[in-house]
N, C-alpha and C positions, 0 to 999 in steps of 0.2 A: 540455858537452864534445862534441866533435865528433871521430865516429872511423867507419872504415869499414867499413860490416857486409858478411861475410866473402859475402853471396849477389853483393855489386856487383862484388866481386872475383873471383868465378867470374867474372860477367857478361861481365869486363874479358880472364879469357883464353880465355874459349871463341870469342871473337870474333878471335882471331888466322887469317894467310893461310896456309891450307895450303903446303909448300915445294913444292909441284906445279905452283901457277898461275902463277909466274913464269917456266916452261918455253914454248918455242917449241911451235907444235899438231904439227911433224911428232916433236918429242921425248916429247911428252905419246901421241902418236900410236902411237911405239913400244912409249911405257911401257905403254900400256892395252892392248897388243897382246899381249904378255911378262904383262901381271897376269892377263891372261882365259886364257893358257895353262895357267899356274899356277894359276891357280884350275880349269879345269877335271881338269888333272893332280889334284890334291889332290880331287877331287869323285871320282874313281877310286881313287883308292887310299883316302879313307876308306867307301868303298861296299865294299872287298877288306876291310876291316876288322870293319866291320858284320856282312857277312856270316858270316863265320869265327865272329865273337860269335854269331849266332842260329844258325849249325847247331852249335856247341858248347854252348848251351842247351837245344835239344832231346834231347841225347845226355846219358841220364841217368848215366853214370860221369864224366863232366866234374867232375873237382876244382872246390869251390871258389874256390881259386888262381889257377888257369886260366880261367874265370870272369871272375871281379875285374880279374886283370890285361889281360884284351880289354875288358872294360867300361872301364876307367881308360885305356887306350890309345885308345878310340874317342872317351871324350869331351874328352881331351886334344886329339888332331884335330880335335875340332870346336871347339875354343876355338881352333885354328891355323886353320882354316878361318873361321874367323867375324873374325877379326883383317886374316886374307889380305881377304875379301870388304870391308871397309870401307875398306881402303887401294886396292881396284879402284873402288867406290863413288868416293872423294876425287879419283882419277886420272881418270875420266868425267865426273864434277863438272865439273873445271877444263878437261876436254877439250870438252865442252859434246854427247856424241857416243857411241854406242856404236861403235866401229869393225867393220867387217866383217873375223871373223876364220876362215879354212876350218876345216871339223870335220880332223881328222887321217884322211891319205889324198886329201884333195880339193884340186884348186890354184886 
C-alpha cells in the first residue's frame, strides 16, 4: 500500500514562498523599515513592563495577583515580540539586506 507519511507532508509545506518575496526591494524596503520600528517600539515597552514586574518583586507587600498578572503580561509580550521578530527576520530574508534605519531623534 502506498501512502504518505505525514513527515513528507510537513516537508511539502514548510517549503512554501513566503508572501514577502514577491514584493518590489523599495516595497520590501519600506516594509523592513516600519517592522525594525515596531520591533524596536515593542523592545521598550516590553523593557517598561519587565521593569514594573522586578521592582514589584522586590517590594515585599506586592499581592500575589499583582505578581502573576505582570508576570503573565510580560510574557505574553514576549510571545508578541518573538512573533513580531520572525516576521522582520522573513522581511530581511526576502529583502536580502538590513536597511539603515535612524535611532529616534536622528535624521
Amino acid at each position: 500500500m502506498k501512502g504518505v507519511d505525514s513527515s513528507d507532508a510537513n516537508d511539502k509545506r514548510d517549503v512554501r514562498e513566503p508572501p514577502c518575496s514577491s514584493m518590489q526591494k523599495s516595497e520590501l524596503e519600506a516594509l523592513a523599515v516600519a517592522a525594525i520600528l515596531e520591533h524596536r517600539r515593542l523592545l521598550v515597552a516590553d523593557e517598561a513592563v519587565y521593569e514594573e514586574w522586578t521592582r514589584a518583586t522586590a517590594v515585599p507587600t506586592t499581592s500575589s495577583d499583582v505578581l502573576k498578572s505582570l508576570q503573565d503580561e510580560y510574557l505574553a509580550r514576549q510571545k508578541k515580540s518573538e512573533a513580531q521578530q520572525e516576521e522582520l527576520s522573513e522581511i530581511i530574508d526576502a529583502l536580502g539586506y538590513v536597511p539603515d534605519v535612524a535611532l529616534d531623534g536622528e535624521e
